[in-house]
C-alpha positions in Angstrom: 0.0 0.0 0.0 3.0 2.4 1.6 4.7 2.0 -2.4 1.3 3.0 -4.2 0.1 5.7 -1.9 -0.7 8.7 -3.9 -2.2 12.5 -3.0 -5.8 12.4 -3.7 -6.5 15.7 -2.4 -5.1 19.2 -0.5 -7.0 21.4 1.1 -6.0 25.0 2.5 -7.3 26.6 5.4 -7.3 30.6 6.7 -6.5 31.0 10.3 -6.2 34.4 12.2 -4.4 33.9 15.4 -4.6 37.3 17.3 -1.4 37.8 20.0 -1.8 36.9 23.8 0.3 40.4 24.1 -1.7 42.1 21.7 0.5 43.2 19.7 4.3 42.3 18.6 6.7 44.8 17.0 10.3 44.7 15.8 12.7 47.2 14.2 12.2 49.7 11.5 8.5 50.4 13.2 7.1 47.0 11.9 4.4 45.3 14.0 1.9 42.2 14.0 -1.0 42.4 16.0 -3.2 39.2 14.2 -0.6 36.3 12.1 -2.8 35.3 9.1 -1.5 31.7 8.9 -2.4 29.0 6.3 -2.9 25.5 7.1 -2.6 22.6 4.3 -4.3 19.2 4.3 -3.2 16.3 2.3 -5.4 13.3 1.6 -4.2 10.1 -0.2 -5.9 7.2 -1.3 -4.6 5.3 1.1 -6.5 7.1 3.7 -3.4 8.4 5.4 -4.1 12.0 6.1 -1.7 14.9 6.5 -1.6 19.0 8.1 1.2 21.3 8.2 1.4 25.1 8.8 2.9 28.4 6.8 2.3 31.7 8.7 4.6 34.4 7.4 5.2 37.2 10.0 3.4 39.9 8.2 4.2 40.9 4.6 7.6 43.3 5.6 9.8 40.7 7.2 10.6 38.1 4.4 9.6 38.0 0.8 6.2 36.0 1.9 3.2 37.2 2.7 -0.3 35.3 3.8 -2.5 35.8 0.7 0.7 34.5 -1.7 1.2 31.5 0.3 -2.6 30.1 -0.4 -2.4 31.9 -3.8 0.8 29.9 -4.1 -0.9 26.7 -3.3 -3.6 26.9 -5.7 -0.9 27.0 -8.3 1.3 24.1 -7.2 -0.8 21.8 -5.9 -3.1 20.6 -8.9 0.7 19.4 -10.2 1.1 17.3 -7.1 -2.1 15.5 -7.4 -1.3 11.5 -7.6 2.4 12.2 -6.7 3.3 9.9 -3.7 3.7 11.8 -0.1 6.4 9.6 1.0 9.2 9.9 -1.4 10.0 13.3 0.2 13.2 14.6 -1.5 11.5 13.4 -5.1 8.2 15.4 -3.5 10.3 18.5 -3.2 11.8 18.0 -6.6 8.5 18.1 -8.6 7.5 21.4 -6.4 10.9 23.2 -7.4 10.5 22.7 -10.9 6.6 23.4 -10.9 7.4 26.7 -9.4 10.2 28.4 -9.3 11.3 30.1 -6.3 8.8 30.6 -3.4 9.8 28.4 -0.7 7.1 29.4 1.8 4.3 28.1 -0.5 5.6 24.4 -0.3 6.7 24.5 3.2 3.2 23.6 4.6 2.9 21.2 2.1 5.9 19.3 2.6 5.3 19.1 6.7 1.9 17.8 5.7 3.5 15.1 3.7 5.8 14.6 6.5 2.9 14.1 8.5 1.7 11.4 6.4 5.3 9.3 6.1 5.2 9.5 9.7 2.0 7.9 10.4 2.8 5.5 7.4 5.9 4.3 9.5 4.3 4.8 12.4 7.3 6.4 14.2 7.1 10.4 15.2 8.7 12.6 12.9 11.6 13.2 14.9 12.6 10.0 14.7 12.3 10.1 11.1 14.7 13.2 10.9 16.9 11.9 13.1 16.6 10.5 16.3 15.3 12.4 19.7 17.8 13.2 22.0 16.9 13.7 25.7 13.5 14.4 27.2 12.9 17.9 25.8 14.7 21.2 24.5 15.7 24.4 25.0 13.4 27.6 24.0 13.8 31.6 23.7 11.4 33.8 24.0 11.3 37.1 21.7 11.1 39.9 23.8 8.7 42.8 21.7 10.8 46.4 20.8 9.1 48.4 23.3 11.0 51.1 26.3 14.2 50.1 27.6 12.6 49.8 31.0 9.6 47.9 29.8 11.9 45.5 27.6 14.0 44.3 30.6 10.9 44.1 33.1 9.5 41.5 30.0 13.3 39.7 30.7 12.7 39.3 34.2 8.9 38.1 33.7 10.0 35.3 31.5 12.7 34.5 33.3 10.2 33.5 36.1 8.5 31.1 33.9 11.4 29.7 33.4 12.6 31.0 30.2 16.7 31.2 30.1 17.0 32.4 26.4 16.1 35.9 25.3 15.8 37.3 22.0 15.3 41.2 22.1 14.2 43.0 19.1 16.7 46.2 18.7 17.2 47.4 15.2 15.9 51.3 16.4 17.9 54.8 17.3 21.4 53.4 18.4 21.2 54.5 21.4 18.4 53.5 22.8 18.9 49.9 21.4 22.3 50.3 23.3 20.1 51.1 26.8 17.6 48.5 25.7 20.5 45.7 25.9 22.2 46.9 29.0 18.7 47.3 30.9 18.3 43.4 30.1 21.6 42.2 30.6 20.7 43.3 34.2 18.1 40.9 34.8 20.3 37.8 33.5 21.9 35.3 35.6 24.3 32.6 35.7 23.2 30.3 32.4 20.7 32.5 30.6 21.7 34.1 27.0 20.9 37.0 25.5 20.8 37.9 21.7 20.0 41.3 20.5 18.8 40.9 17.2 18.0 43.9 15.4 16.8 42.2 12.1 18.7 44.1 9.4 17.9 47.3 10.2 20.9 49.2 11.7 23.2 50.5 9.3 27.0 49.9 9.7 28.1 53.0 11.2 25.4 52.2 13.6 25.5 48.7 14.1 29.2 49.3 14.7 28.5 52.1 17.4 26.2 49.5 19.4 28.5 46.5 19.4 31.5 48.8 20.9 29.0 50.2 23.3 28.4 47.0 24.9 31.5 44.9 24.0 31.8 44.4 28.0 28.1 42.5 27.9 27.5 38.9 27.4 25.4 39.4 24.5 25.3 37.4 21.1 24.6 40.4 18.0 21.9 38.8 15.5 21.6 39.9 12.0 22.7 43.5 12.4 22.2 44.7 8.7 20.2 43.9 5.8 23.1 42.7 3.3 25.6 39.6 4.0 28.7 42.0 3.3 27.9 44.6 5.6 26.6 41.8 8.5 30.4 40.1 7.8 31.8 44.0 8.3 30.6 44.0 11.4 31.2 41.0 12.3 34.4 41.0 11.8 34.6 44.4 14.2 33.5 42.6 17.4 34.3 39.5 19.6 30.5 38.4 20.5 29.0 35.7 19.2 27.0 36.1 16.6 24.2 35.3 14.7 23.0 34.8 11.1 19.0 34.4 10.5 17.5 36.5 7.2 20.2 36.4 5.2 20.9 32.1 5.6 18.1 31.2 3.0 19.9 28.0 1.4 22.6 25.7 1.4 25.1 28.3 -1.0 24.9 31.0 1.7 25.4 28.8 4.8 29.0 27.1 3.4 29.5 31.0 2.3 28.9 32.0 6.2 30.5 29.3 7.5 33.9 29.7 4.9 34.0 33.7 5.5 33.7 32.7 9.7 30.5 35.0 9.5 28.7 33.7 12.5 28.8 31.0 15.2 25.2 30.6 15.2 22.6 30.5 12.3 18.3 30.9 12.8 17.0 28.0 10.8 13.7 29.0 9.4 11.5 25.9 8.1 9.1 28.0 5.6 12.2 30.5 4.5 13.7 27.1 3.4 10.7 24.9 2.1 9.9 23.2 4.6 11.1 19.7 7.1 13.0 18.2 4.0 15.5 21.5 3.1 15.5 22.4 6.2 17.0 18.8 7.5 19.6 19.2 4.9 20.4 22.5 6.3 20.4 21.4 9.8 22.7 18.2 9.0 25.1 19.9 7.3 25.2 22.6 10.1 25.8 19.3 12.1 29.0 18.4 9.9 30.2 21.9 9.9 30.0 22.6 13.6 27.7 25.6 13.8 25.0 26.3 16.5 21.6 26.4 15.3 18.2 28.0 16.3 15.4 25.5 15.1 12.4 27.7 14.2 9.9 29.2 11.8 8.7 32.8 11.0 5.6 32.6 13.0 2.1 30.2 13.4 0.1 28.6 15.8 0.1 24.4 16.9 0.7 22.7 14.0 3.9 25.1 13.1 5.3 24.3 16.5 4.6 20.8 16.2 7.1 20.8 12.9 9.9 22.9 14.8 9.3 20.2 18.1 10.1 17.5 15.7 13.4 19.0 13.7 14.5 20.8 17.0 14.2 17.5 19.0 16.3 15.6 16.3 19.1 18.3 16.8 22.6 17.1 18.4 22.1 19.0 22.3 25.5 21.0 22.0 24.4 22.3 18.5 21.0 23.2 19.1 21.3 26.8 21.0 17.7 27.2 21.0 14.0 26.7 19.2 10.5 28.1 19.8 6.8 27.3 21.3 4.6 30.0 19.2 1.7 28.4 19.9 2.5 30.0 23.2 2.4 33.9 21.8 -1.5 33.1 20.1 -5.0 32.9 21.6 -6.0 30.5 18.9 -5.3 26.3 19.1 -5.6 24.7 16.2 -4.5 21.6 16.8 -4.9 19.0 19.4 -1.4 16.9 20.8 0.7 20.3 20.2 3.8 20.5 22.3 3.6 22.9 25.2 6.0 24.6 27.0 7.1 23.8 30.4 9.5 26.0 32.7 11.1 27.0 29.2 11.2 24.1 28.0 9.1 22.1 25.2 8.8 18.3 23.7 8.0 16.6 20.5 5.2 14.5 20.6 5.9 10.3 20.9 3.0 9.8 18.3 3.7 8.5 14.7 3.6 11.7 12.5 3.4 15.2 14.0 1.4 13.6 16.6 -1.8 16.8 16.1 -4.9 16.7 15.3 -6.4 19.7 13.6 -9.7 21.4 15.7 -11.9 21.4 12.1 -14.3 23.6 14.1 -11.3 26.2 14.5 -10.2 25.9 10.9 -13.6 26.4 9.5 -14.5 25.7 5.8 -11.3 24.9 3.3 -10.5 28.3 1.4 -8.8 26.0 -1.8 -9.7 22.4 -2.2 -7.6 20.8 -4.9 -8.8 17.2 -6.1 
């Protein structure tokens, strides 16, 4: 059955999932207050049914938006109809040469087919990608650009709940990103990390101005600039550790990072890259080379953190520096059997497949339906 299984049907759902903070902004004034997320179901004849997740953090942070990724879908998927969903590197084949470009758009389609080989095997998905080391992982929490004051108190909350990773958005005025890091190095103690990641918007002069102003913090510097060359300028101006996330969108830039000794740490995105199957290769070869890794994704609700759980859980301990829960920044579940955090911590599920089961009362009626 397993060799003859084919995609019968996909389906594409529309999800808003408002903030449990309201409202989340990083630099250059950008802000989310509702994630407009897309979630994909594959059928098969076989019975065998998949889900995976693509929520794009707005339209100004990547080149993905919401509406393109189900637009996307409509155009790729009649092309994958009686295509198996197990053969997943032949899978992702067929999508790159159907359409060019656009990882975003497969990545929810690929999970979802993930989904499906897992359940077919009956083994979780980690185990397929890997193997599951230890009981659980490690997880940052994004700290929103607001006051310096307000950013640090925010520190010291999640810290409480047990949080001992922190990612604050900088990327504003120089020197008030430069009192925004100092007023949350304050609240750290022994163990936690810090990463002030001001997504490509300082300029050099100014990105250079902050990294001497704090050169006496313990502070990793994420993705100062929007370009690699002026990132690897700076980088190669400052002794903390740091971190490449926008600008790492393939295999050809990550062995350019890693032969130029750009960073020490790289954000790996599963819808910048495709989805589970890219961003495996990604994560494997960051494995052979040596490089920390953040396991993540741009944004979305359960089924989204499900996928990271799996490919974050399968990571090598010492080379996993941290991975996400964002079902924990919604109001919305979508799915049943999500991970969950605990004390800043999360697990992938032991089930075969992602181990979810989508609320169909939450997703509603399909927006696409493909047969």
């Amino acid at each position: 059955m397993m060799a003859t299984m084919r995609i019968t049907k996909i389906l594409a759902y529309q999800v808003d999932l408002p903030l449990v903070e309201g409202s989340y902004h990083w630099s250059g004034g950008k802000s989310v207050e509702v994630s407009d997320s897309t979630i994909v179901r594959v059928e098969t004849d076989a019975g065998l049914v998949g889900h995976g997740e693509a929520c794009p953090l707005g339209a100004a942070y990547l080149p993905a938006y919401a509406a393109g990724c189900r637009t996307g879908i409509a155009e790729l998927a009649p092309q994958l109809i009686g295509q198996c969903p197990l053969q997943l590197a032949k899978l992702n084949r067929q999508m790159d040469a159907a359409l060019k470009g656009h990882p975003y758009v497969k990545s929810a389609i690929d999970i979802a087919c993930w989904d499906i080989l897992g359940q077919a095997a009956g083994q979780p998905v980690c185990t397929l990608l890997g193997g599951r080391y230890g009981e659980d992982f490690v997880l940052y929490r994004a700290i929103s650009q607001q006051s310096p004051d307000e950013m640090a108190a925010k520190v010291a909350g999640y810290r409480a709940e047990g949080y001992r990773r922190f990612q604050l958005k900088v990327g504003g005025e120089a020197d008030v990103d430069i009192e925004r890091i100092r007023a949350a190095a304050a609240q750290l103690e022994p163990g936690d990390r810090l990463v002030a990641d001001a997504n490509t918007s300082w300029l050099r002069h100014d990105a250079l101005r902050v990294v001497r102003a704090v050169r006496d913090l313990d502070v990793y510097i994420e993705q100062p600039c929007l370009s690699y060359e002026e990132c690897l300028a700076v980088r190669r101006h400052t002794d903390h550790p740091f971190v490449l996330d926008e600008v790492i969108d393939g295999v050809d830039m990550l062995l350019r990072g890693h032969a130029d000794l750009a960073m020490d740490v790289v954000n790996l995105k599963i819808s910048k890259l495709g989805g589970l199957t890219k961003s495996r290769q990604l994560r494997d070869l960051c494995v052979s080379l040596g490089i920390a890794m953040t396991i993540e994704d741009t944004w979305g609700g359960d089924i989204a953190t499900a996928a990271i759980a799996h490919l974050a859980h399968s990571t090598p301990p010492e080379l996993l520096f941290t991975s996400t829960d964002f079902n924990s920044y919604v109001t919305v579940s979508t799915a049943e059997g999500a991970p969950r955090r605990r004390r800043g911590r999360m697990a992938a599920s032991t089930l075969p497949g992602l181990g979810i089961a989508p609320r169909m009362e939450v997703l509603g009626e399909p927006v696409l339906v493909v047969e």
